[in-house]
Backbone as numpy.savetxt, mean C-alpha at the origin, in Angstrom:
# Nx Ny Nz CAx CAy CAz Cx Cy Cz
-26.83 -47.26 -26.39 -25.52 -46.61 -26.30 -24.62 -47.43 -25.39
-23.42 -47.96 -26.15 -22.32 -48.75 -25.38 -21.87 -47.70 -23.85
-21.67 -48.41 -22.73 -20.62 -47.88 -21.93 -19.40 -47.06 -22.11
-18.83 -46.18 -21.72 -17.48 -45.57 -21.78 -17.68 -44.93 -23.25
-18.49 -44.79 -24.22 -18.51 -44.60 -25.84 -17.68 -42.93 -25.45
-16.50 -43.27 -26.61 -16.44 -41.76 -26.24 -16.88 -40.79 -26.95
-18.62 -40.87 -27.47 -19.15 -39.74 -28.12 -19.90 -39.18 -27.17
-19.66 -39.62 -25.67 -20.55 -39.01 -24.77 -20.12 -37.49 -24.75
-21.21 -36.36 -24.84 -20.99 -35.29 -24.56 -20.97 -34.73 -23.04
-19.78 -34.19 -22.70 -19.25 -33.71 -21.03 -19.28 -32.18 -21.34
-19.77 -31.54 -20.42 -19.36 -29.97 -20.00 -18.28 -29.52 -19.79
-17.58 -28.44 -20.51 -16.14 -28.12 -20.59 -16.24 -27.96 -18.78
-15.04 -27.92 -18.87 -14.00 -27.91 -17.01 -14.44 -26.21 -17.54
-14.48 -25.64 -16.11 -14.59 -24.40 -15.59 -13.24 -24.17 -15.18
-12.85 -23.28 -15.90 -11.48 -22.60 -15.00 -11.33 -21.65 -14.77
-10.79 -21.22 -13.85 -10.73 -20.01 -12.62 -9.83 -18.92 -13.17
-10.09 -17.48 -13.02 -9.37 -16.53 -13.23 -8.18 -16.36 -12.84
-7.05 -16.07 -13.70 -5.50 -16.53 -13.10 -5.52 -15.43 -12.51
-4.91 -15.77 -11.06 -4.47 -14.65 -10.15 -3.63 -14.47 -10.23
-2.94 -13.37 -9.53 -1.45 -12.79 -9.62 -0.58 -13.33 -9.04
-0.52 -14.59 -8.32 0.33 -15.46 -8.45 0.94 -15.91 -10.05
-0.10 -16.44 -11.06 0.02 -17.13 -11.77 1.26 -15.94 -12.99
1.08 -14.87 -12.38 2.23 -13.64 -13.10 3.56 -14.89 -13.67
4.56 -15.31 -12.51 5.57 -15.79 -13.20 5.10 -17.13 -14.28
4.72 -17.84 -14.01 4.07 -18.61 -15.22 3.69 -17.94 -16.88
2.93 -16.63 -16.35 2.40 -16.43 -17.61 3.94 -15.75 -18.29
4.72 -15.27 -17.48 6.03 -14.61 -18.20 7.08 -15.56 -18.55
6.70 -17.04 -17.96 8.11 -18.04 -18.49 7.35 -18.50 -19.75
5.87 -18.66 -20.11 4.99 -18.94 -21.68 5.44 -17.61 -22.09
5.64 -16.34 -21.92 5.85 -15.29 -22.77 7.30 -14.88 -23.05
8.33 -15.54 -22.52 9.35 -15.39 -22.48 10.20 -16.42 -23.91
9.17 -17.39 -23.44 9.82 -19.04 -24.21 9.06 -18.27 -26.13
7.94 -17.46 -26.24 7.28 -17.10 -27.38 8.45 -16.47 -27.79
8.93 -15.53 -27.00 9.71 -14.48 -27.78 10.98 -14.82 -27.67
11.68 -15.99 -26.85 12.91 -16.47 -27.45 12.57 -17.48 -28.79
11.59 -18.24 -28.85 11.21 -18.92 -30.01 11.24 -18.16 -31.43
10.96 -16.74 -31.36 10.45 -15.83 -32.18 11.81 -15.35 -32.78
13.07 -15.18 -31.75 13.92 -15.06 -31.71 15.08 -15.33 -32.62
14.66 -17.01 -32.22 15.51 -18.27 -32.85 14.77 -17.88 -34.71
13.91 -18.14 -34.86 13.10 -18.26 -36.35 13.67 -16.71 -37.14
13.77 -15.58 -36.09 13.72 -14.41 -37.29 15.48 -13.78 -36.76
16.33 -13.91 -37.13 17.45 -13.33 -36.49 17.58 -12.01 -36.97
18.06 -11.10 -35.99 18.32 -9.47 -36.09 19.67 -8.89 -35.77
20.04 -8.19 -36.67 21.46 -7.51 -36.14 21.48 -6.67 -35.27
19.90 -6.04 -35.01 20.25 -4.41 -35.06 20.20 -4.44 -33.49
20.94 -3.24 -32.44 21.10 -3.46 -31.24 19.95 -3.56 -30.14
18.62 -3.40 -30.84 17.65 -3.72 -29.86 17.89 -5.48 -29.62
17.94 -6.30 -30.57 17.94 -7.62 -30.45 19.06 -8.26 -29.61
20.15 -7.55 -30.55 21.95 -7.85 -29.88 21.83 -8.32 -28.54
21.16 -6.55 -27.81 20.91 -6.71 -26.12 19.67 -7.72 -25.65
18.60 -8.40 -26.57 17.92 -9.48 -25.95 18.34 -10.66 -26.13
18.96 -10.23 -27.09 19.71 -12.32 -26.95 20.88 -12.75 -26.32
21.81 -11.16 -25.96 22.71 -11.09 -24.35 22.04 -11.24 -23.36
21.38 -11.14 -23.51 19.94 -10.62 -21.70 19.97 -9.80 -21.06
20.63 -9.11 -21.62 21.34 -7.44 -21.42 19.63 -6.49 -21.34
18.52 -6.28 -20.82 17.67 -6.22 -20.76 17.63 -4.61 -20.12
18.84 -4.02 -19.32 18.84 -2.61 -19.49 19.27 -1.65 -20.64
20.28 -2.40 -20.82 20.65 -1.39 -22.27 19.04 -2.23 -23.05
18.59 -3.31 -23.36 17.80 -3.22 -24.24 16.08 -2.35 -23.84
16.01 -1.66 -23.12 15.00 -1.05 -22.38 15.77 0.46 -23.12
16.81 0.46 -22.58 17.56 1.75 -23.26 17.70 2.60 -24.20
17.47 0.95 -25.19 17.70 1.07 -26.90 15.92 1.75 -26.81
15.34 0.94 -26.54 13.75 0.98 -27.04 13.25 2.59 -26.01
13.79 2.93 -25.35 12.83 4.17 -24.78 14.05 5.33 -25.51
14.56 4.78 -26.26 15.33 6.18 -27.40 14.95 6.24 -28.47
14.44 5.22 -28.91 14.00 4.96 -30.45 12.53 4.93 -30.93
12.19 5.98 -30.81 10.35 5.56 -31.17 9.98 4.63 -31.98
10.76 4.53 -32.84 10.24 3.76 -33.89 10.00 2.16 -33.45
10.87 1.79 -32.74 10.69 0.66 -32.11 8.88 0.55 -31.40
8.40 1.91 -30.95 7.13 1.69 -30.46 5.99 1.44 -31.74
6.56 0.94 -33.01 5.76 0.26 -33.94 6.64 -1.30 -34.92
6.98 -1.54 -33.19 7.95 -2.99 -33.89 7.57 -4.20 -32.88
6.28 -5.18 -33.45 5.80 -5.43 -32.45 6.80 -6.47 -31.55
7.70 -7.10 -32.16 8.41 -7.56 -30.90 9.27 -6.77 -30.16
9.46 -5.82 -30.47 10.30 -4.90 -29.28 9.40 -4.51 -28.28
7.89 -4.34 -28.70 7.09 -4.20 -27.56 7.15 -5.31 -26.55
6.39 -6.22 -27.16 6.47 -7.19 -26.30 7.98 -7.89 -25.46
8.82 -7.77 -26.00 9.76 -7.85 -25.23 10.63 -6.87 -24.37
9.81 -6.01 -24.42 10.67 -4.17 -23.29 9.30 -5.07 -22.75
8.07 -4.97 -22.98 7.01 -5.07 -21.57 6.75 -6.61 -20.68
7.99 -7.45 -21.53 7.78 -8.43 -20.43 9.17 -8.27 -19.56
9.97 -7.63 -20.02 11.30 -7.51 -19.02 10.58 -6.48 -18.06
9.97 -5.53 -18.33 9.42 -4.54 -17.26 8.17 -5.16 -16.68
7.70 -6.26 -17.00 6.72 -6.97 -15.88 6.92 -7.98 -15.24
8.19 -8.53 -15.11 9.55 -9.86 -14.03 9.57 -8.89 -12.68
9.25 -9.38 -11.83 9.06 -8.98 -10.68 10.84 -8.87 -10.36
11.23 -8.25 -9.84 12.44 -8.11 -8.94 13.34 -7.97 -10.24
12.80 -8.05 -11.59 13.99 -7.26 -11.97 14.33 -6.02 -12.18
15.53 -5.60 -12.95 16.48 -4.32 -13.16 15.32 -3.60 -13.51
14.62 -3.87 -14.36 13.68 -2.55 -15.03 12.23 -2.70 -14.93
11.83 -3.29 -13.89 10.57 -3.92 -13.23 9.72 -2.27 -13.02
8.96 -2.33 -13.80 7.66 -1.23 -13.99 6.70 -1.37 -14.63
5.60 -1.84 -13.81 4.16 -2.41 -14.12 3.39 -1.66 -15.05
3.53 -0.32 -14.40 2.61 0.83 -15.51 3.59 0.74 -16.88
4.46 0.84 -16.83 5.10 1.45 -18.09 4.92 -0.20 -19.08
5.52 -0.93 -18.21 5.00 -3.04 -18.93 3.45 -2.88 -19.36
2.10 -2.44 -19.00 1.09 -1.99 -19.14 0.46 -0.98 -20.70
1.09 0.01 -20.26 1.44 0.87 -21.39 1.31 0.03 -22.70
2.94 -0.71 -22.63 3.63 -1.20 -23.75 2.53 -2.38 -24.23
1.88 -3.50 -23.53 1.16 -4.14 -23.69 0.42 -3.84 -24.66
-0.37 -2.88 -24.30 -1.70 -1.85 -24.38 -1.76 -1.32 -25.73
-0.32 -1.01 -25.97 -0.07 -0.47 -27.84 0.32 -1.74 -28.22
0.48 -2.46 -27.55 0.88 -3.84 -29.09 -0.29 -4.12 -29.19
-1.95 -4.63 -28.48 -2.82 -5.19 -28.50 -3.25 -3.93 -29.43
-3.47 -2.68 -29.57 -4.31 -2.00 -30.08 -3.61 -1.88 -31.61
-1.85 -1.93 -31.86 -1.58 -1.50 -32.97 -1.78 -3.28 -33.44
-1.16 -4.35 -33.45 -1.10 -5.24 -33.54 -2.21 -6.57 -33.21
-3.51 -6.33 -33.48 -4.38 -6.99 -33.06 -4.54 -8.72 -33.39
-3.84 -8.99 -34.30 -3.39 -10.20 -35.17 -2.25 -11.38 -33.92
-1.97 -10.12 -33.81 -0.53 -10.60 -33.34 -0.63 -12.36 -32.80
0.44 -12.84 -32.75 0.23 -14.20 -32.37 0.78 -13.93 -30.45
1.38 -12.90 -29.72 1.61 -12.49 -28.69 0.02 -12.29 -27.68
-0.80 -12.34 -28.61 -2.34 -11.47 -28.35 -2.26 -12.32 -27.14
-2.66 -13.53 -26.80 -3.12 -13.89 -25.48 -2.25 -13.83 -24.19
-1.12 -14.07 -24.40 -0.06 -13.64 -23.67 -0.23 -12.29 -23.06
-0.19 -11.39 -24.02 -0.53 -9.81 -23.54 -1.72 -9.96 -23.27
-3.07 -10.42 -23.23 -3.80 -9.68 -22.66 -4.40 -11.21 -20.93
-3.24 -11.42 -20.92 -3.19 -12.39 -19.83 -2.70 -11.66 -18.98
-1.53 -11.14 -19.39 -0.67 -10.11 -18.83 -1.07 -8.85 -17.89
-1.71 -8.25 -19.32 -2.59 -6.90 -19.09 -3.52 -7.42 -17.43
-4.08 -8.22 -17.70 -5.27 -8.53 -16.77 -4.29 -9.01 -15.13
-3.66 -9.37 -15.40 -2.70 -9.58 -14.38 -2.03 -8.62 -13.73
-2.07 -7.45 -14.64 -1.12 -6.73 -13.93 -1.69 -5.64 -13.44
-3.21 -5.48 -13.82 -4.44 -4.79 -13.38 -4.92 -5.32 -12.17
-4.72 -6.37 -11.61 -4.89 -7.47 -10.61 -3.74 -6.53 -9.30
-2.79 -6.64 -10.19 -1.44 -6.13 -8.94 -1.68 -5.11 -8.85
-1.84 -4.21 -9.47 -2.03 -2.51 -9.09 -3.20 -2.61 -7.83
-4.40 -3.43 -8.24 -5.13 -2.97 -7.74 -4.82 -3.29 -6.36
-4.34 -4.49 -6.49 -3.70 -4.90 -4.68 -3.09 -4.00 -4.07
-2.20 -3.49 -5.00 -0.67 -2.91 -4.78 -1.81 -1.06 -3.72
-2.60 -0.78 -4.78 -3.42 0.29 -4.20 -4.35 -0.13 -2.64
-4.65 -1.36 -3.04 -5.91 -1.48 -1.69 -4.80 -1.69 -0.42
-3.53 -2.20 -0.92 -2.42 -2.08 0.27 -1.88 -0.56 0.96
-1.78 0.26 -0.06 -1.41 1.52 0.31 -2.58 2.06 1.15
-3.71 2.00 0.48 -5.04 2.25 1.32 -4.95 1.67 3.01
-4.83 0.59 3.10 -4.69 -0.55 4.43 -3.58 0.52 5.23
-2.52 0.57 4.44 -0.99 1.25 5.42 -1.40 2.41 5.65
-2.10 3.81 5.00 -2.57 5.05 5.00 -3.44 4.38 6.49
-4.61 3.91 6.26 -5.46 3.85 7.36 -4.36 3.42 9.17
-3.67 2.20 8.72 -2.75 1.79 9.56 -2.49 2.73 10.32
-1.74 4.07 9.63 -1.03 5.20 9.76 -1.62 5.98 10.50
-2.95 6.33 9.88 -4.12 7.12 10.60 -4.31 7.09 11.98
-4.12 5.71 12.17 -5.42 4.78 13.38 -3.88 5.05 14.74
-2.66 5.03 14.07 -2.03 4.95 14.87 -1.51 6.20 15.45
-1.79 7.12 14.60 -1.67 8.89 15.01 -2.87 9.59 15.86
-4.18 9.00 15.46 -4.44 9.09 15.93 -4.69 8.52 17.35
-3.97 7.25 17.91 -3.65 6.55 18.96 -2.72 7.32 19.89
-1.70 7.76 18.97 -1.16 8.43 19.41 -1.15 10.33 20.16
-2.38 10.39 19.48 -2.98 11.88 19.42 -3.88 11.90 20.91
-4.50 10.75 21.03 -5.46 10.16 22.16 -4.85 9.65 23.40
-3.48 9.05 22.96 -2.66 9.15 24.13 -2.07 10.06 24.88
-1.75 11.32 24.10 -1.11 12.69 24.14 -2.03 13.65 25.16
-3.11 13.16 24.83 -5.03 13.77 25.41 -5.01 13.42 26.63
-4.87 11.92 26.62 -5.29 11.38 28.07 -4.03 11.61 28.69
-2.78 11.98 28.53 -1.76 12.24 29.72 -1.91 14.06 29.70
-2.22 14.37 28.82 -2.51 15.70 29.30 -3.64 15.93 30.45
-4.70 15.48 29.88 -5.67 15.46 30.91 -5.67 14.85 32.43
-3.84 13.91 32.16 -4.14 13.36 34.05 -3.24 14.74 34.41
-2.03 15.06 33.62 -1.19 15.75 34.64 -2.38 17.20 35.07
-3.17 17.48 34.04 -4.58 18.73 34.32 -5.07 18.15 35.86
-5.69 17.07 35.71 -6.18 16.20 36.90 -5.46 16.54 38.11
-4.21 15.87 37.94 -3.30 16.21 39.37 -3.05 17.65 40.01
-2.60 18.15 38.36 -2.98 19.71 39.31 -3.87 20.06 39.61
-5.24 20.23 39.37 -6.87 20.27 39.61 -6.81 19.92 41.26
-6.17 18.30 41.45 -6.49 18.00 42.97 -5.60 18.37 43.65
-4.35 18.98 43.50 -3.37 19.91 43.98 -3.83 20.75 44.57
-4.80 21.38 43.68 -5.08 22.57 43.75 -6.49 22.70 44.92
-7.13 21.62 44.50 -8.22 21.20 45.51 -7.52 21.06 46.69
-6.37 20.53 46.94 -5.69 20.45 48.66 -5.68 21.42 48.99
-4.79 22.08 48.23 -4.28 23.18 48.88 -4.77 24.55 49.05
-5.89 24.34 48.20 -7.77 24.98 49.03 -8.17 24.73 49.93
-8.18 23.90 50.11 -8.64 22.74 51.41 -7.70 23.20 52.49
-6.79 23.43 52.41 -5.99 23.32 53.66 -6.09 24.92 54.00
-5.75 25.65 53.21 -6.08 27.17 52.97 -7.91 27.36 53.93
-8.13 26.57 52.92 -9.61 27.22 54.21 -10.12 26.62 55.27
-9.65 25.66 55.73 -9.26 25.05 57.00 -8.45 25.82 58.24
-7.38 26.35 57.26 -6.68 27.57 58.02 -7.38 28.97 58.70
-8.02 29.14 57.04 -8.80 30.35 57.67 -9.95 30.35 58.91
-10.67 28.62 58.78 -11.58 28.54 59.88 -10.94 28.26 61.27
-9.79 27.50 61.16 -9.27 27.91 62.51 -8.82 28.71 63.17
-8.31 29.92 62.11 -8.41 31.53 62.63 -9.74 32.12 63.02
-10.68 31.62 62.37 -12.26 32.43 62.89 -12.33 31.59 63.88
-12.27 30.37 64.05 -12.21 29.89 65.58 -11.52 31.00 66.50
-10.47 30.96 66.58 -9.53 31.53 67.76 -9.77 33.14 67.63
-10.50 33.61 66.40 -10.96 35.18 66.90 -12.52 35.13 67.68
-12.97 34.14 67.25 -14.36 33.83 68.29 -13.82 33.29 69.67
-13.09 33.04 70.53 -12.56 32.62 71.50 -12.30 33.78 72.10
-11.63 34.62 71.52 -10.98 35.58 71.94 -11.93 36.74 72.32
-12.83 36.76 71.20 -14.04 37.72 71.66 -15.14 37.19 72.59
-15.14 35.79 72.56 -15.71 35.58 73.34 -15.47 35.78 74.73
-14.20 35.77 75.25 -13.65 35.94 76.18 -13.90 37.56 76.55
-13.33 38.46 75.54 -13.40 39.50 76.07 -14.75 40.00 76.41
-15.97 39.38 75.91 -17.38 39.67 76.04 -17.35 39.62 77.57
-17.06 38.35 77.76 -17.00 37.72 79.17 -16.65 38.84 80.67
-15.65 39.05 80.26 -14.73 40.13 81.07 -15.67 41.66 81.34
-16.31 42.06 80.01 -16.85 43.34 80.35 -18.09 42.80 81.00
-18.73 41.41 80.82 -19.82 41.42 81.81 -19.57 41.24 82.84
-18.76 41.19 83.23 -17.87 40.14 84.87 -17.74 41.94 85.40
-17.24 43.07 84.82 -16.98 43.87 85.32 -17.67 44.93 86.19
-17.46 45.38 87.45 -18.72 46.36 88.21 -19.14 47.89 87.34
């Protein structure tokens, strides 16, 4: 076998699960499908009008009035990639999800198929973040009420404290008082003891 022959057989490259970074990428390949799709099939009717303006609220508008559109597979796919563009007007993951979800199940052919279920998987990726974050901030929340609950404890318990040893003084001094009164009534009787023995 010659050097370099290129009938040598190599092991495909391993590639890594697209993370949710890779979101805007997979929506500028799903964007470029369905303007391509666009260009090839032209439409009068006002779901299209508003995607080839980029008018993308009224065309969200058109499609969540018109059921019928929920068996037109490019209106799916194009309401669920405008609702899965991060920061835009009609940016909603579940509902972009949804829409996915019935094109892959009514439309299994579809030439959109990998796109959507790149998508799908991507955007199952963000929820789940989007949840283990809320989880993180809930606990955050917790840890700090209760910080706060424990701080509330321990200043209760000094100003308790201070009065406690307040209260310990001014016991203290109280029965200090009283023993220097039993002093000076023992003096006094002692004295007078004194006197009746001194007397004839």
């Amino acid at each position: 076998m010659r050097n370099g022959s290129s009938s040598i057989n190599r092991p495909p490259a391993k590639t890594s699960p697209m993370a949710p970074r890779g979101l805007a990428a997979c929506l500028l390949l799903a964007i470029a499908c369905a303007a391509t799709t666009a260009c090839v099939h032209r439409h009068t009717n006002p779901f299209d009008q508003a995607y080839e303006q980029g008018n993308v609220r009224e065309m969200t508008r058109i499609f969540d009035a018109d059921s019928a559109l929920w068996r037109n597979e490019q209106a799916l796919f194009r309401t669920a990639i405008a609702r899965a563009t991060p920061g835009g007007p009609v940016y909603d993951l579940q509902r972009a999800r949804t829409e996915l979800q019935v094109l892959l199940a009514r439309f299994p052919e579809s030439s959109h198929r990998p796109v959507a279920l790149s998508l799908t998987a991507l955007i199952g990726q963000l929820e789940k973040q989007a949840a283990r974050s809320d989880e993180l901030s809930q606990r955050v929340d917790s840890l700090e009420a209760h910080a706060d609950s424990a701080a509330a404890r321990t200043a209760e318990q000094r100003r308790a404290s201070f009065q406690l040893l307040a209260d310990l003084r001014r016991t203290q001094a109280e029965l200090q008082s009283v023993q220097e009164e039993l002093e000076r009534l023992k003096a006094v009787d002692l004295r007078l003891s004194t006197r009746k023995h001194r007397a004839p």
